[in-house]
C-alpha positions in Angstrom: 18.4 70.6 168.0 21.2 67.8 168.3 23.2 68.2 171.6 26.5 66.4 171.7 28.3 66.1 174.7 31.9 64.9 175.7 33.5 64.3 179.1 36.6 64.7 177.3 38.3 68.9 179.2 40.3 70.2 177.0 38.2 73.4 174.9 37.7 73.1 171.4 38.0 76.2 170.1 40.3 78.5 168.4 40.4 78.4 163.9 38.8 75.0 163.7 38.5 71.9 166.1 40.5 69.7 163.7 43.3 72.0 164.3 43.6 71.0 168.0 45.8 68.0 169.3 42.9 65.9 169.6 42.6 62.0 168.9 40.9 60.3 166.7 37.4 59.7 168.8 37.0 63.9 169.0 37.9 63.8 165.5 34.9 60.9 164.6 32.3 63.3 166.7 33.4 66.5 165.2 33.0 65.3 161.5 29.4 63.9 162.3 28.6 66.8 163.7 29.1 69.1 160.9 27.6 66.4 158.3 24.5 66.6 160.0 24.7 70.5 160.3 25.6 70.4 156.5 22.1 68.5 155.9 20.2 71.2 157.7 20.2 69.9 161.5 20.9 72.3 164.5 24.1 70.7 166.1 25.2 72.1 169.1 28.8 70.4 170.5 29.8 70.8 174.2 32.6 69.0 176.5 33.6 69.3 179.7 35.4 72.8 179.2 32.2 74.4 178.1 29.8 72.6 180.7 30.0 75.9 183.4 29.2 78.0 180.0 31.1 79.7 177.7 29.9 82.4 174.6 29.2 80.2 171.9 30.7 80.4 168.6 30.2 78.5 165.3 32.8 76.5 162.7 31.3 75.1 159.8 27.7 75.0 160.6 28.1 73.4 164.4 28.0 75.9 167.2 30.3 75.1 170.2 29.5 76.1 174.0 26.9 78.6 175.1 25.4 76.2 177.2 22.3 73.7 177.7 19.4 74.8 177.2 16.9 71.4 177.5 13.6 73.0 175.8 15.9 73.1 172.6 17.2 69.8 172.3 15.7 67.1 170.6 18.5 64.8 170.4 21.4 64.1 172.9 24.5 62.2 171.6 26.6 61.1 175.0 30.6 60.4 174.6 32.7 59.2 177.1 29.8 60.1 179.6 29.0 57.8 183.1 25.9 60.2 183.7 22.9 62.8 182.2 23.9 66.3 182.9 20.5 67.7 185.0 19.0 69.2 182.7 18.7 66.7 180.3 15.7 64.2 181.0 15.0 61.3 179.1 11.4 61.3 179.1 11.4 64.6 176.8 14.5 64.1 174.6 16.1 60.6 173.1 19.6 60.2 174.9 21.8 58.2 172.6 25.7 57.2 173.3 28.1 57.1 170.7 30.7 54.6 171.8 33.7 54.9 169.1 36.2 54.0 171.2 34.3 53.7 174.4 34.6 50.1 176.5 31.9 48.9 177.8 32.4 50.1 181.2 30.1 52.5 183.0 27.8 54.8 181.2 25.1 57.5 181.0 21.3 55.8 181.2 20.2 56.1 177.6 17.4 55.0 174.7 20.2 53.4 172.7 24.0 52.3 172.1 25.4 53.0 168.8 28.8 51.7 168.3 31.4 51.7 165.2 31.6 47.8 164.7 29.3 44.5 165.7 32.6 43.3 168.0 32.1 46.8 170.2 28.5 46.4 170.7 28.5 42.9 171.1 31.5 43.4 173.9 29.2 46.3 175.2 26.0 43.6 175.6 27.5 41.4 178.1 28.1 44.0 180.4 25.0 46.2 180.0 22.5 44.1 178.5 18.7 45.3 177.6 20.1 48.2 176.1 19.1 48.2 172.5 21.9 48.6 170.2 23.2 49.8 166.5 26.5 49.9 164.5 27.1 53.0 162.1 30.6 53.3 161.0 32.7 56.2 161.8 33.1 58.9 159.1 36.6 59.2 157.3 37.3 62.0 155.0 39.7 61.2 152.0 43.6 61.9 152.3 44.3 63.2 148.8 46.7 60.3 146.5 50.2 60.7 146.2 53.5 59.5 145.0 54.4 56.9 147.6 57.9 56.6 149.9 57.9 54.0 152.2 56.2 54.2 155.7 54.6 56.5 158.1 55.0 55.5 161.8 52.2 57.1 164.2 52.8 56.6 167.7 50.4 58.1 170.1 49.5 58.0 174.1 53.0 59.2 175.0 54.5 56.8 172.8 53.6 53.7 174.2 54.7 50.8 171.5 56.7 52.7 169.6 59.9 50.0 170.3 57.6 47.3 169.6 56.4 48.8 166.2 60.1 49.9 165.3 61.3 46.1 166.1 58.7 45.1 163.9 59.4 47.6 160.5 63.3 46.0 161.4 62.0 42.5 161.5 60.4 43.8 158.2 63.5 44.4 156.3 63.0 48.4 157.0 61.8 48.3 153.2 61.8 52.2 152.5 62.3 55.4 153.9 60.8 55.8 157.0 58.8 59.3 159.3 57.8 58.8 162.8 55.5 61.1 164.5 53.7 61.5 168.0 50.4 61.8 168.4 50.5 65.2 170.8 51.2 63.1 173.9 54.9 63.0 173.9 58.2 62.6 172.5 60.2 59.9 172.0 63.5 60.0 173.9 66.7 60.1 172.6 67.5 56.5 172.4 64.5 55.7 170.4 65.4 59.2 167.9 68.7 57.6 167.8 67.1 53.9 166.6 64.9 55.8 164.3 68.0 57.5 162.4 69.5 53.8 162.1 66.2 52.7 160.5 66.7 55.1 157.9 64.0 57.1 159.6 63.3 60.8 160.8 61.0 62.0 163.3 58.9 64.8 162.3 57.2 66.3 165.5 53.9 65.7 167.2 50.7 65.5 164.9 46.6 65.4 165.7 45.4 62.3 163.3 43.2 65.3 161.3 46.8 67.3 160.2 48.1 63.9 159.2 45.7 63.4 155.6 48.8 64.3 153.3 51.5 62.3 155.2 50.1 59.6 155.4 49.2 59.7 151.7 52.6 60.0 150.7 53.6 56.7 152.4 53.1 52.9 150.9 52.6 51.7 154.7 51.3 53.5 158.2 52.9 51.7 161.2 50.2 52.1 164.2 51.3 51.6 167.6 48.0 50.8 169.6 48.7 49.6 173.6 44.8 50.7 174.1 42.3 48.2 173.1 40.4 50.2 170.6 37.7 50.1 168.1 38.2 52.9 166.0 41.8 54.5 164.6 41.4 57.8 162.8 44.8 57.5 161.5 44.3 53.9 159.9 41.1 54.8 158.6 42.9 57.8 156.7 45.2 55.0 155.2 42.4 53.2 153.9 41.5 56.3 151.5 44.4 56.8 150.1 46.0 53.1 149.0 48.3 52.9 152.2 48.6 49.8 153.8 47.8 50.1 157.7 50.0 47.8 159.8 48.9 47.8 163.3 51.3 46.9 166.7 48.9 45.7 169.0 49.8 43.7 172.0 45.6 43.4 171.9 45.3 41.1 169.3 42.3 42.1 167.0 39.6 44.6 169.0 36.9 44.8 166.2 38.9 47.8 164.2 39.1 45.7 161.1 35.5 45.2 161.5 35.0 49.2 162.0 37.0 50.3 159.4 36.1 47.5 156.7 39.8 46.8 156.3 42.8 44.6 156.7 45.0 45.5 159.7 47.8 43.7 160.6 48.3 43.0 164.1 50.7 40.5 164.6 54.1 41.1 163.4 54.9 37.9 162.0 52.2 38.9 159.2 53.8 42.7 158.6 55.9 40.7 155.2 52.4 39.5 154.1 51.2 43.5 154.8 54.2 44.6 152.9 53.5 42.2 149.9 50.0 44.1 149.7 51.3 47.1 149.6 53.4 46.5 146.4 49.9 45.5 145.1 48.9 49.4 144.3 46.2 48.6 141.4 44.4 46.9 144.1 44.9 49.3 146.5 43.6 51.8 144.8 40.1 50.0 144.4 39.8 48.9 147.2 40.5 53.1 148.5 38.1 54.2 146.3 34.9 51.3 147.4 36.2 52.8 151.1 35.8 56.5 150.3 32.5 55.6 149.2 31.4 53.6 152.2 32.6 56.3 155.4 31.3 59.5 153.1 30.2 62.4 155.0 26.8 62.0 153.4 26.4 58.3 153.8 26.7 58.1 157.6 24.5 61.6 157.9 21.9 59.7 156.5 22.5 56.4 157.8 22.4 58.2 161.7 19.6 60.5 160.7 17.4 57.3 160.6 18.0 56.5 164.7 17.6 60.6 165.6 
């Protein structure tokens, strides 16, 4: 059996996981779960809300909570975790940690790192060297292809950068229609709805990345607002499926998600008329989407992390 376990508290439960306001890390863990479940694996998923135990129930071939129970697992994938829960011991099952977004602070003792890009385990080695180390890419299921309006602005972590991003669509030209959502953090406040109308915008409500595949397919451009250095956006990676340009706000400066998701993002603003000029580019787009959905299939990273089990 595959154990995954998260440190992240709120419960995933209820229709379906992907339903939940969760970001785009849960998201990565919960698809990789059920691709290995679809290729015959026992996966069993647990965070911090199911730790004291909970009746376990299954969506889509994973079962969720019910426990540990050590004699059963073969395999324990760590998130977000700075320790091994007791009754996990690594002389009697391989402990590996799945960074996605993970820094490289503090973490659980383990056999080995994997991490989305070479930039995140490299980072990772300089603070915890001697651990051994692997990059598999994230998985990213397709948004379908539509008809294209303009851009799609996704602001999570209470809306941190949103002015930043929205100064930089204005820099831009505001070329096209343009739909702002949270990320299930928060709300913008009235001054920046009121900036969004005058940007010939309209903000459509708080969103989890997974409820955001035909949206964002709709849209020539996604407008990111990151303030967190990540490694991995769910939301970007979506983009890439589909033809839409991502165009990144990141006060960062490149944090290996180009590398992660095999695209171009654009970080600073001064390049978001170059990322614009792509955009009108759609032939190429569309080839490029189509080598992408090929390259983070369900199937391809299964088998590419059922090598390191």
């Amino acid at each position: 059996m595959i154990l995954f376990l998260d440190a992240v508290g709120g419960p995933w439960d209820g229709n379906t996981p992907k339903a939940k306001p969760i970001g785009g890390s849960e998201l990565a863990q919960i698809q990789l779960a059920e691709a290995l479940a679809a290729r015959g694996r026992r996966v069993n998923v647990l965070n911090q809300a199911h730790f004291s135990g909970t009746a376990p129930y299954q969506i889509n071939g994973v079962t969720y909570g019910g426990g540990i129970d050590a004699r059963e697992v073969k395999t324990c994938i760590l998130a977000r975790m700075t320790s091994l829960p007791p009754q996990i011991s690594m002389a009697k099952t391989k402990v590996i940690v799945s960074l996605t977004d993970q820094g490289p602070h503090d973490i659980a003792p383990c056999h080995l790192v994997v991490g989305v890009s070479q930039w995140q385990v490299n980072r990772f080695a300089t603070v915890q060297p001697g651990t051994p180390c692997k990059v598999i890419p994230p998985i990213v299921e397709a948004a379908p292809k539509r008809d294209k309006f303009g851009a799609y602005l996704y602001a999570g972590a209470a809306m941190k950068g949103l002015d930043a991003t929205l100064d930089g669509w204005e820099e831009a030209g505001c070329p096209g229609k343009l739909r702002v959502a949270a990320g299930g953090w928060g709300e913008p406040s009235d001054t920046q709805k009121d900036r969004i109308k005058a940007l010939n915008g309209v903000y459509v409500g708080n969103h989890a990345p997974a409820g955001l595949r035909e949206e964002i397919s709709e849209a020539s451009y996604l407008l990111g607002a990151k303030t967190y250095p990540e490694t991995f956006c769910a939301v970007a990676a979506i983009a890439e499926t589909c033809g839409t340009v991502p165009i990144l706000y990141s006060p960062h400066g490149p944090t290996g998600l180009d590398e992660a998701i095999n695209a171009q993002v654009y970080y600073d603003r001064a390049n978001w008329v170059q990322a614009i000029e792509d955009g009108k580019n759609t032939d190429e787009r569309a080839r490029k989407a189509a080598i992408f959905v090929k390259n983070f299939s369900a199937d391809r990273i299964a088998r590419l992390w059922e090598k390191i089990l």
